[in-house]
FIKOLNU-840609 format. One line per 2 residues: for each residue x, y, z of N, C-alpha, C. Coordinates in steps of 0.02 Angstrom, whole numbers, plus 50000, padded with zeros to 5 digits. Example, Ala and Ser with C-alpha at 12.3 -4.5 7.8 and 13.67 -1.06 7.14 Angstrom:
BEGIN
50660:49716:50390:50615:49775:50390:50660:49835:50390 | 50642:49888:50354:50684:49947:50357:50645:50002:50394
# end
This chain:
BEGIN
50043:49940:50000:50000:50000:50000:50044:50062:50000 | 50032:50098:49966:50058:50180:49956:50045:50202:50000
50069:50276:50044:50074:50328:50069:50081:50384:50025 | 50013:50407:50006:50047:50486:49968:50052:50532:50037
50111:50594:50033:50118:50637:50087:50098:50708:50045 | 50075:50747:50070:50026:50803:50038:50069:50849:50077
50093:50902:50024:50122:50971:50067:50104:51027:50059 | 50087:51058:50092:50017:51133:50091:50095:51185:50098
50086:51218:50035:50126:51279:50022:50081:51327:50065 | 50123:51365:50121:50103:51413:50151:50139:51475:50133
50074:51535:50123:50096:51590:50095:50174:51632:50126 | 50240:51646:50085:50286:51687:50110:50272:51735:50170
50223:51776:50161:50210:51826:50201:50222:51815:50288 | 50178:51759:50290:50167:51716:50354:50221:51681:50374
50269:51656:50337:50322:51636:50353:50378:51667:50382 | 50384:51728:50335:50451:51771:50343:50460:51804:50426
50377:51805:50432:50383:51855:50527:50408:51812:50561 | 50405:51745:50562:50401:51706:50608:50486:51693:50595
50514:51702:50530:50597:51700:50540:50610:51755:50571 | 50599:51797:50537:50610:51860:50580:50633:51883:50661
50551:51836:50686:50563:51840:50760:50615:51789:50801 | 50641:51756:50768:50687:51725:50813:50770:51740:50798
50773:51783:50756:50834:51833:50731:50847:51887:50771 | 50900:51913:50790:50924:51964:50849:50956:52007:50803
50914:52088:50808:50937:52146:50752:50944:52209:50808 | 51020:52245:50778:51015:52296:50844:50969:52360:50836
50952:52389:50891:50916:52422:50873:50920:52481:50839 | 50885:52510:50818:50918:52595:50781:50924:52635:50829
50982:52676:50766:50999:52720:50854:50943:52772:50867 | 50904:52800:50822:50842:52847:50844:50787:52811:50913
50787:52755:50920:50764:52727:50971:50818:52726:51051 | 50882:52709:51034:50909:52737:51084:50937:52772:51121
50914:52879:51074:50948:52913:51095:50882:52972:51060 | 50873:53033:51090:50835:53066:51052:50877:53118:50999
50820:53133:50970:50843:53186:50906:50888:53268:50930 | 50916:53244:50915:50992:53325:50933:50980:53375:50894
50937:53421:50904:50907:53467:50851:50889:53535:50888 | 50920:53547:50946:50914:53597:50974:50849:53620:51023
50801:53571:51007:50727:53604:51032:50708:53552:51093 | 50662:53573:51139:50640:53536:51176:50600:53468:51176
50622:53398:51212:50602:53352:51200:50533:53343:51208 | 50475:53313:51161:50423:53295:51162:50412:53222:51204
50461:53177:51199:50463:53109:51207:50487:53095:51296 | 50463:53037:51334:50487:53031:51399:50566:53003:51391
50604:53046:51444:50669:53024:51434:50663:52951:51410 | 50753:52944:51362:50754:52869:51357:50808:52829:51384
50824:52855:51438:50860:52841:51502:50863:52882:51563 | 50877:52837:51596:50862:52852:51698:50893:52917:51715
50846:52955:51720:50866:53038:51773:50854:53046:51828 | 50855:52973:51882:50840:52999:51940:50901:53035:51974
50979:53012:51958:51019:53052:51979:51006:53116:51997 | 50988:53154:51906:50979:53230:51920:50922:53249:51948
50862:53225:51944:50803:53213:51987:50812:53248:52048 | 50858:53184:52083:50857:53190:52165:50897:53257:52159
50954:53274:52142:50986:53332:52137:50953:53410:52134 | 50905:53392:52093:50871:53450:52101:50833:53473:52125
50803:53406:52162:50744:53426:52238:50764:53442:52306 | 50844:53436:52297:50869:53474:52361:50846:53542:52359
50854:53568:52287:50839:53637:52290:50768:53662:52287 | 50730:53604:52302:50657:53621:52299:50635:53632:52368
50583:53683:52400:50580:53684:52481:50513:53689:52472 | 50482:53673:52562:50448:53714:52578:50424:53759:52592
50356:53829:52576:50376:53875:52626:50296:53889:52648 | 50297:53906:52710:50227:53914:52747:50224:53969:52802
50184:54013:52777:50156:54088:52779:50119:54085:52832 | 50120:54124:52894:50039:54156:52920:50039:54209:52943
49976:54248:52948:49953:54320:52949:49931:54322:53006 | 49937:54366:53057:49891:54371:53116:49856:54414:53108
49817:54422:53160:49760:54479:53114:49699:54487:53190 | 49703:54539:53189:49652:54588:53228:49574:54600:53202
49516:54567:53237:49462:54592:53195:49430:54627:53228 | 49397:54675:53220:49350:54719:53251:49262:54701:53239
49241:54688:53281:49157:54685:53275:49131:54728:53279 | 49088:54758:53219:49040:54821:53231:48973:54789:53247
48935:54817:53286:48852:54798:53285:48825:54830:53235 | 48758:54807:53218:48733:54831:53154:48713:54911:53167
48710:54896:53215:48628:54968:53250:48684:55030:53260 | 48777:55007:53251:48807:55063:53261:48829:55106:53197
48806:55086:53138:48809:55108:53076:48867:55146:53069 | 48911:55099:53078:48973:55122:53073:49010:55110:52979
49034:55162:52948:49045:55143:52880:49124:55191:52878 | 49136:55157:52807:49225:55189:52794:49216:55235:52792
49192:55304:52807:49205:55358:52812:49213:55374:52894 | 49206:55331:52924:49222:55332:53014:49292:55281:53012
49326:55264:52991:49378:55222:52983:49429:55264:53027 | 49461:55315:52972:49507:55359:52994:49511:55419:53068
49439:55415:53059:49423:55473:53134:49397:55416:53213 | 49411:55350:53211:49388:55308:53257:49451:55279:53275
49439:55247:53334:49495:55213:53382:49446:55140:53364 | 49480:55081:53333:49430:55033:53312:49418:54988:53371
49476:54988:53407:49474:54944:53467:49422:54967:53490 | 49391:55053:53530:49355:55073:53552:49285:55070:53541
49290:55076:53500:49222:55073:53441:49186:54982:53444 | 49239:54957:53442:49198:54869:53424:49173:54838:53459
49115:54802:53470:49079:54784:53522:49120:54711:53545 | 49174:54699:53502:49219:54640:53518:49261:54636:53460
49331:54596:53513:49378:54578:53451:49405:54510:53465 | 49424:54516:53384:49447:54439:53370:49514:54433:53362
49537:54379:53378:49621:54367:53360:49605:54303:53322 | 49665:54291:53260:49645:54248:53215:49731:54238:53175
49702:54204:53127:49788:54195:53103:49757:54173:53021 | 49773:54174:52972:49767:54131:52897:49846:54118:52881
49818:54049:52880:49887:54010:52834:49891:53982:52752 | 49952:53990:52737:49957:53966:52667:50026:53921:52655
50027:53870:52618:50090:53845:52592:50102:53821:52516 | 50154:53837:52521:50169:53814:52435:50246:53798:52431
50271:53800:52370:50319:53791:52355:50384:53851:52326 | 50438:53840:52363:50506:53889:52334:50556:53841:52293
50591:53893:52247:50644:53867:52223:50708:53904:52248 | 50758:53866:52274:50805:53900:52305:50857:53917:52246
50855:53980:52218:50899:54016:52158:50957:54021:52164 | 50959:54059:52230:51030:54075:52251:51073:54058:52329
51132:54031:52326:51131:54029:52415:51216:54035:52406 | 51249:54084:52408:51289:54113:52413:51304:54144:52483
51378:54109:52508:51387:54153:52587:51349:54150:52619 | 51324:54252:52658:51269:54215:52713:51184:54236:52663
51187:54240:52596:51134:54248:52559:51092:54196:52529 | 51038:54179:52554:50995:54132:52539:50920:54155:52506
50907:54159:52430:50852:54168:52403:50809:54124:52366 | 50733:54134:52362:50714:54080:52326:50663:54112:52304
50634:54082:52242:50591:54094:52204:50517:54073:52213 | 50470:54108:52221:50393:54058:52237:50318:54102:52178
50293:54094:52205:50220:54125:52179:50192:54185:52223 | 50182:54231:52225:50158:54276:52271:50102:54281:52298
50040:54249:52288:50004:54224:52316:50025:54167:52387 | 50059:54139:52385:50083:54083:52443:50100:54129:52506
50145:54196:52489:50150:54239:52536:50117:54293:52547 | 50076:54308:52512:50035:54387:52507:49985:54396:52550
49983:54397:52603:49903:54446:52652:49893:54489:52665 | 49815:54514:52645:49799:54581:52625:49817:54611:52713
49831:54682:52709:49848:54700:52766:49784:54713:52804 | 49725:54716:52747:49685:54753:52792:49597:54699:52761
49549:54675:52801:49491:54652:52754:49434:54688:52801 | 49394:54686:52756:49330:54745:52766:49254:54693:52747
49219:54673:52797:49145:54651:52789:49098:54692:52801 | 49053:54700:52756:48997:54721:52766:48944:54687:52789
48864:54728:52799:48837:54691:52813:48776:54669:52763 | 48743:54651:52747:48686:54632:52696:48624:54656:52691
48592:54696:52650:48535:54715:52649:48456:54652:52680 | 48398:54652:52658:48375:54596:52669:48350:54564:52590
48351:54616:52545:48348:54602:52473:48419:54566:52459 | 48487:54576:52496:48541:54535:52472:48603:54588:52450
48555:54637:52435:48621:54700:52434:48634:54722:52472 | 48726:54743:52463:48753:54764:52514:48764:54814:52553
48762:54840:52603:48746:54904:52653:48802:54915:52656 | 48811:54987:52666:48869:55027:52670:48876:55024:52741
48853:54967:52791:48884:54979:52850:48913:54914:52873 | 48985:54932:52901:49031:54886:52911:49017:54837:52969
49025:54765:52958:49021:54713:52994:49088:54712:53053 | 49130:54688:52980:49207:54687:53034:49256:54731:53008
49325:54726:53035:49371:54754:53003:49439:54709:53044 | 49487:54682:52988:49519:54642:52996:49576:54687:52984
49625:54674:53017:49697:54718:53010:49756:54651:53031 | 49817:54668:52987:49844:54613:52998:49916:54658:53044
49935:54621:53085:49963:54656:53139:50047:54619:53126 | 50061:54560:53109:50106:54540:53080:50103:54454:53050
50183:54438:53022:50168:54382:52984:50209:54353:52976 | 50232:54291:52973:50288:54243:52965:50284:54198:52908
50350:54195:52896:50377:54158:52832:50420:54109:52853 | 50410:54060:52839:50449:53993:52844:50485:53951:52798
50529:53925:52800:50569:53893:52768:50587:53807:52777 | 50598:53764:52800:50635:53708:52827:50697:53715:52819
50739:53687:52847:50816:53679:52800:50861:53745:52806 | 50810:53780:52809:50861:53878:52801:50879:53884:52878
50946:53890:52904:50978:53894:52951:50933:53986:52998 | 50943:53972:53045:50947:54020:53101:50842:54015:53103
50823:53963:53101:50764:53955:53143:50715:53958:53070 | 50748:53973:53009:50712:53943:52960:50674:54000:52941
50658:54059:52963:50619:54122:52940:50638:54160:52887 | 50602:54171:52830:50619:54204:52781:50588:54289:52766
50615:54329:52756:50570:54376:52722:50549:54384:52648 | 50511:54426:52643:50481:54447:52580:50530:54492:52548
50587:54500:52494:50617:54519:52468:50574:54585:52416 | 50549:54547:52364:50516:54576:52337:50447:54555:52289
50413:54581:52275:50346:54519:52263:50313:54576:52202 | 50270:54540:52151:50221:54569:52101:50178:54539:52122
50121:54568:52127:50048:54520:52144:50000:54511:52095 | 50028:54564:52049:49972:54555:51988:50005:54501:51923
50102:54487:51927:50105:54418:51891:50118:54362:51934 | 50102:54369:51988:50104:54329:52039:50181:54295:52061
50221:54338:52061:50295:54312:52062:50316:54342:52137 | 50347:54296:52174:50399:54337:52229:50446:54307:52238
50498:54345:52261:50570:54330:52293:50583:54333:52342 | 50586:54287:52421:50607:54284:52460:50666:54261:52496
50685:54274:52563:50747:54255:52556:50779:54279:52635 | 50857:54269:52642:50881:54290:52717:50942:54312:52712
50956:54352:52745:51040:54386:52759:51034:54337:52827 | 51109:54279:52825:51110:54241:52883:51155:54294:52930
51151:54282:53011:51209:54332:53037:51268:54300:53033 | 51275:54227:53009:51338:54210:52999:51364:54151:52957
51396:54128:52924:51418:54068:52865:51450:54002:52922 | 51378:53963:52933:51377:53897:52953:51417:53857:52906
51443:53808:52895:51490:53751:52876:51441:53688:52866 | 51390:53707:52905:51352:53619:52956:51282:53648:52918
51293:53693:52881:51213:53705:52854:51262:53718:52760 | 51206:53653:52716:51230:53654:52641:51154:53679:52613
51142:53724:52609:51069:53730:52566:51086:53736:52488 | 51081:53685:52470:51081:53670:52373:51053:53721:52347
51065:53749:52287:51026:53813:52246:51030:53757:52173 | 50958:53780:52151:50966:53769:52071:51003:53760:52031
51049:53718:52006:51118:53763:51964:51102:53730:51892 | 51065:53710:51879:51024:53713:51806:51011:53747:51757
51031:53761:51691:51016:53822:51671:50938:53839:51671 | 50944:53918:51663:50856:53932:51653:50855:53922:51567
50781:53919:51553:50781:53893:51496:50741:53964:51434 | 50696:53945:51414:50663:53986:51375:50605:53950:51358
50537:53974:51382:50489:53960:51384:50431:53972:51342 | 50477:54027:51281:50433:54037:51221:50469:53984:51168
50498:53955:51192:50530:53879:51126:50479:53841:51148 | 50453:53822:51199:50448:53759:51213:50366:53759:51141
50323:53684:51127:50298:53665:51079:50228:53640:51124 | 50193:53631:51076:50127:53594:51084:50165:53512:51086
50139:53473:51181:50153:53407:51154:50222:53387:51196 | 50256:53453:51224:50327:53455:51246:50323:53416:51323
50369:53377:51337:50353:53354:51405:50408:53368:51452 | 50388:53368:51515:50402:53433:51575:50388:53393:51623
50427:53396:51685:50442:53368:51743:50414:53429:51808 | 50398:53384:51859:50350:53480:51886:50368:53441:51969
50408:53499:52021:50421:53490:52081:50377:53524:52113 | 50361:53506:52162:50319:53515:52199:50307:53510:52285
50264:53549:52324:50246:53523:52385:50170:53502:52399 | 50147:53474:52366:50076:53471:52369:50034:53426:52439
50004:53441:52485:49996:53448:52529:50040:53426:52582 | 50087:53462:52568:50162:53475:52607:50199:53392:52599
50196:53366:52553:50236:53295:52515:50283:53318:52456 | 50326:53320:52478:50390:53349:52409:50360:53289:52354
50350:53318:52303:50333:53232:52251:50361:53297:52186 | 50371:53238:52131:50391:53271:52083:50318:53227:52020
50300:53244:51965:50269:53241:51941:50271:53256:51863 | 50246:53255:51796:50268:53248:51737:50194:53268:51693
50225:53320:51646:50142:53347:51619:50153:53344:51532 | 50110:53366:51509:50136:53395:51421:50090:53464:51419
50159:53492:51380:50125:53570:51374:50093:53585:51323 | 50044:53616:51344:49979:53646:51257:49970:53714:51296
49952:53739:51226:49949:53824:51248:50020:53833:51274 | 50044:53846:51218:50147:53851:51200:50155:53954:51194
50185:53972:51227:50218:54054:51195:50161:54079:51221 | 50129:54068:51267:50060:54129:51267:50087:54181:51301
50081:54236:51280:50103:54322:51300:50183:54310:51293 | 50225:54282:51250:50288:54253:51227:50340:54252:51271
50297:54188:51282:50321:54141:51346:50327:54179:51403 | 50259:54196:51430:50250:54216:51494:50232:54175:51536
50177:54124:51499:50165:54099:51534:50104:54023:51470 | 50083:53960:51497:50083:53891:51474:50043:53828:51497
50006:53806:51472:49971:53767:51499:50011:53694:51500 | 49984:53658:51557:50015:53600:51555:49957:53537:51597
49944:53460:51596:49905:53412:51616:49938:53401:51672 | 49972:53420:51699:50005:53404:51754:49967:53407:51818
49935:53329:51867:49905:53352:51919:49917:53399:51961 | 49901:53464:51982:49893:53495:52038:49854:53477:52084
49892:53495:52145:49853:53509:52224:49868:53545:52251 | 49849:53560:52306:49875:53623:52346:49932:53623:52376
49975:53671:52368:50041:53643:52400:50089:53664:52333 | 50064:53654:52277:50114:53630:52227:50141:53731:52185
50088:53787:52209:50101:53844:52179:50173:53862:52206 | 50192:53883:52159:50275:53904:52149:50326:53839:52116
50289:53775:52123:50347:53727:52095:50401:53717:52028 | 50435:53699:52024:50475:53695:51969:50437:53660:51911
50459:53692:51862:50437:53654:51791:50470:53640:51746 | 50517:53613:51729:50574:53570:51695:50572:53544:51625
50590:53580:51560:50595:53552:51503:50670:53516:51483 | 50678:53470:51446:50737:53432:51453:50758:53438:51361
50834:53473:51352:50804:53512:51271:50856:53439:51249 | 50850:53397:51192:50901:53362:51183:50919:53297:51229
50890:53273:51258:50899:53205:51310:50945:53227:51395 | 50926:53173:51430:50956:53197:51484:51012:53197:51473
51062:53234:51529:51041:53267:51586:51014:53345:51561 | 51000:53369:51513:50985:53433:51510:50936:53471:51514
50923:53486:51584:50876:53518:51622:50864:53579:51616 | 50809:53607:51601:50810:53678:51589:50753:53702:51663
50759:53762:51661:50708:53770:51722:50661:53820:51683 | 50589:53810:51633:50553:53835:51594:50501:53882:51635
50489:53866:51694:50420:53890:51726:50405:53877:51806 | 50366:53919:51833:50352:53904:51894:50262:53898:51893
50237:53844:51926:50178:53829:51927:50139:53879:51982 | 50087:53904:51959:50065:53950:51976:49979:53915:51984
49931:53911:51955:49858:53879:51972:49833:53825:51926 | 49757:53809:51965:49716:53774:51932:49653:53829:51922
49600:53806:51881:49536:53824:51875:49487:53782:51946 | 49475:53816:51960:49417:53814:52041:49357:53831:52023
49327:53786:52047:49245:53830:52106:49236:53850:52179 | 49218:53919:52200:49240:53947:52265:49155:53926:52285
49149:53888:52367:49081:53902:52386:49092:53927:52481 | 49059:53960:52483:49062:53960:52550:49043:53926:52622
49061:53928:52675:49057:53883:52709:49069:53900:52773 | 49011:53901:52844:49013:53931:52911:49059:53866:52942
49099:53885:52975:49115:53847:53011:49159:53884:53094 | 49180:53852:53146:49179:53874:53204:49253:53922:53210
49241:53994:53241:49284:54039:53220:49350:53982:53269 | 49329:53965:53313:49415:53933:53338:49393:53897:53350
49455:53837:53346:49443:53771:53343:49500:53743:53371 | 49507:53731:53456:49537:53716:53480:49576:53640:53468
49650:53638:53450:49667:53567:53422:49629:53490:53480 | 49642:53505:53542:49624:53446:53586:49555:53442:53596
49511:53478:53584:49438:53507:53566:49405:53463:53513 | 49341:53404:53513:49311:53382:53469:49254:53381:53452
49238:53443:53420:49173:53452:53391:49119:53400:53391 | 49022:53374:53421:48994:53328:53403:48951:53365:53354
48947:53348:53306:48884:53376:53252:48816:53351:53248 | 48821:53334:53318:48752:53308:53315:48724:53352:53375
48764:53377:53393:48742:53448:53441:48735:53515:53406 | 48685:53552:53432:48704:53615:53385:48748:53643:53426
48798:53706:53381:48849:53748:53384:48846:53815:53421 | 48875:53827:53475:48844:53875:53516:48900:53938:53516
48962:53933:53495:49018:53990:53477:49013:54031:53423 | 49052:54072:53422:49080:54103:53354:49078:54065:53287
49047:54087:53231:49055:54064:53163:49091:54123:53146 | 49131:54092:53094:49145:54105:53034:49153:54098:52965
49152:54123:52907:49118:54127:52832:49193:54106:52826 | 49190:54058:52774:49265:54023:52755:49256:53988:52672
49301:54018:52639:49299:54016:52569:49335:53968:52540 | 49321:53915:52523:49353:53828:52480:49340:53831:52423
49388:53816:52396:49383:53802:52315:49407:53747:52298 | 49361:53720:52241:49359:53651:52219:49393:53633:52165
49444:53619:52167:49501:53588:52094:49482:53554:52064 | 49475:53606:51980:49460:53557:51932:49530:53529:51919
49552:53460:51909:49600:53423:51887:49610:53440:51823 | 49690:53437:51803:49698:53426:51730:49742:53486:51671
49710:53535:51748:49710:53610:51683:49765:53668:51737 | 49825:53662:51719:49876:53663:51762:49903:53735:51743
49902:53805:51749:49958:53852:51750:50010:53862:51752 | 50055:53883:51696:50125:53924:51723:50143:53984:51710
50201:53983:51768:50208:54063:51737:50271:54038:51689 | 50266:54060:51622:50346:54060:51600:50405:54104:51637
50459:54077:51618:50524:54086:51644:50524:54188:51606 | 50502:54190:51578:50514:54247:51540:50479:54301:51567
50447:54271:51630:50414:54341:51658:50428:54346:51709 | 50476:54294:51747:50531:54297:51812:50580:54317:51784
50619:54329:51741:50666:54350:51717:50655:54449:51708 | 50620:54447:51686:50568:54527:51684:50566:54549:51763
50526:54496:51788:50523:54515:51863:50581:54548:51907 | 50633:54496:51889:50699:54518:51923:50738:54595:51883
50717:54578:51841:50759:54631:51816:50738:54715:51834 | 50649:54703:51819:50624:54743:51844:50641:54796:51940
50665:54746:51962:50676:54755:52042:50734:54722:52063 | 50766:54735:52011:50851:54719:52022:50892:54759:52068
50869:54831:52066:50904:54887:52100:50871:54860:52158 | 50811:54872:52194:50795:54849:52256:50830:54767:52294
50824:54736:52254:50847:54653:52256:50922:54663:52285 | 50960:54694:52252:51030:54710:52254:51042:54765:52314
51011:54805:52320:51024:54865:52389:51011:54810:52443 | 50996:54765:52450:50982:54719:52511:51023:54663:52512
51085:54656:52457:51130:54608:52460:51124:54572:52424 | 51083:54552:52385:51075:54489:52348:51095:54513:52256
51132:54469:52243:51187:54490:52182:51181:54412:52137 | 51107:54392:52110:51085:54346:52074:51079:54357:52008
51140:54350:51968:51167:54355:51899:51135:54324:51842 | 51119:54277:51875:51083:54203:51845:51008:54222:51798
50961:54271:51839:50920:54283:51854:50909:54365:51794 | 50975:54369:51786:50985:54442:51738:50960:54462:51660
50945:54400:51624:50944:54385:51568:50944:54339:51511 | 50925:54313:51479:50951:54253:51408:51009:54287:51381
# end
């Protein structure tokens, strides 16, 4: 008896992958190195930067602000309004006062730390309290009466640092509130050995190059957790390169952080921007004017103290602010003469 053996021609196509895959081809070098073309990388590094990473979060800090503050209670029936401001003793006048404090924290970049000169870069909002706030009181239609509720005066305020030698207090150097930039900082009374505070030494970059798509590394303190974090920028050059949108999660904590474009593969770190907001919803909210820490509120009792009106805003995720580098650069230059009459001689900070 015969055996015929039957052989099924299978199409080339199908064949060739399967040689293919068991063949070892090196890879191209565009895969293991990025494109050298002068402009900022779009692509996630394609090798390990935690070296420079960690290096540069030395120079990332904390800093945390508070305001004390004096309030004055007017009664309604004393129809007291800003034109009695200046001719009144407020203490005298108020049927009670309040002592109170508002806190804020965010993030600095330490620029400079030269000798006994230690400066850093933040958002001006993180440190800014109004010196003075003014409540009215409410019509019963909802409009507002020209006669004053309270009057809040801020009597003084502290700036904090971690890490910054002689108890860690910083002042307000110099600040814009309308691009939201400040410079803070300390004349030490003397050059510790046993205190290294790292400064930036990164170049600054240029923040009207960067592209739709560009990806950016973002330091941070977001609810006081140093974390570092990674966004892509859209809305590129707006007011030329003032300032940039980026997906980068925000939280609170994180205004003033570093924002990091890398032009050409690591290690080349540029410092493009400082993170500045999110888009919010503000609602209001009574809650108990003091709130003693060892003290535990039951809410199933009603509330028999002091309220107070307290303003929260709700983070939309996603939609991240910066300021470009090009309007801290403006900033400084702008208030260079002041910056400099107080010691601080930050070169860095002078120009592209």
């Amino acid at each position: 008896m015969k055996i015929k053996l039957r052989f099924i021609a299978l199409p080339a196509l199908l064949i060739v992958p399967l040689l293919a895959a068991c063949g070892t081809y090196p890879a191209s070098q565009s895969s293991l190195s990025p494109l050298s073309d002068g402009r900022y990388d779009s692509e996630f590094p394609y090798r390990s930067s935690s070296k420079q990473l960690e290096e540069i979060s030395r120079s990332i800090k904390l800093v945390t602000s508070i305001g004390y503050y004096n309030s004055y209670i007017f009664d309604e029936e004393m129809k007291f309004t800003a034109a009695d401001i200046k001719k009144t003793d407020l203490k005298s006048k108020a049927s009670r006062t309040i002592y109170y404090n508002n806190t804020s924290s965010g993030t600095a970049i330490v620029i400079h730390s030269q000798g006994r000169h230690i400066a850093l870069l933040t958002c001006a909002h993180v440190v800014n309290f109004p010196d003075t706030v003014i409540t009215y009181y409410y019509k019963e239609g909802g409009a507002l009466s020209p006669f004053i509720q309270s009057i809040s005066v801020k009597v003084s305020q502290s700036n904090f640092v971690p890490d910054i030698p002689e108890r860690g207090f910083v002042e307000i150097l110099v600040m814009d509130v309308k691009n939201d930039i400040a410079l803070i900082g300390k004349t030490l009374n003397s050059v510790n050995s046993n205190f290294n505070i790292p400064e930036f030494s990164y170049p600054i970059g240029r923040a009207r190059e960067l592209e739709w798509g560009d990806f950016v590394y973002v330091f941070g303190f977001p609810m006081n957790y140093k974390m570092i974090s990674k966004g892509i920028v859209s809305s590129p050059d707006r007011e030329g390169g003032k300032s940039f949108l980026i997906d980068a999660v925000f939280n609170r904590g994180f205004s003033g952080g570093a924002v990091l474009a890398i032009r050409d593969g690591v290690p080349n770190f540029e410092l493009v921007g400082l993170v500045r907001s999110v888009p919010a919803e503000s609602e209001y909210l009574l809650r108990p004017l003091v709130i003693e820490p060892d003290i535990e509120i039951n809410p199933q009792l009603p509330y028999k103290g002091d309220f107070a009106v307290e303003k929260r805003q709700s983070i939309k995720f996603g939609i991240t602010k910066v300021i470009g580098i090009e309007a801290v650069l403006e900033f400084f230059n702008d208030n260079r003469g002041i910056i400099e009459r107080k010691g601080f001689y930050i070169n860095r900070l002078s120009g592209n």
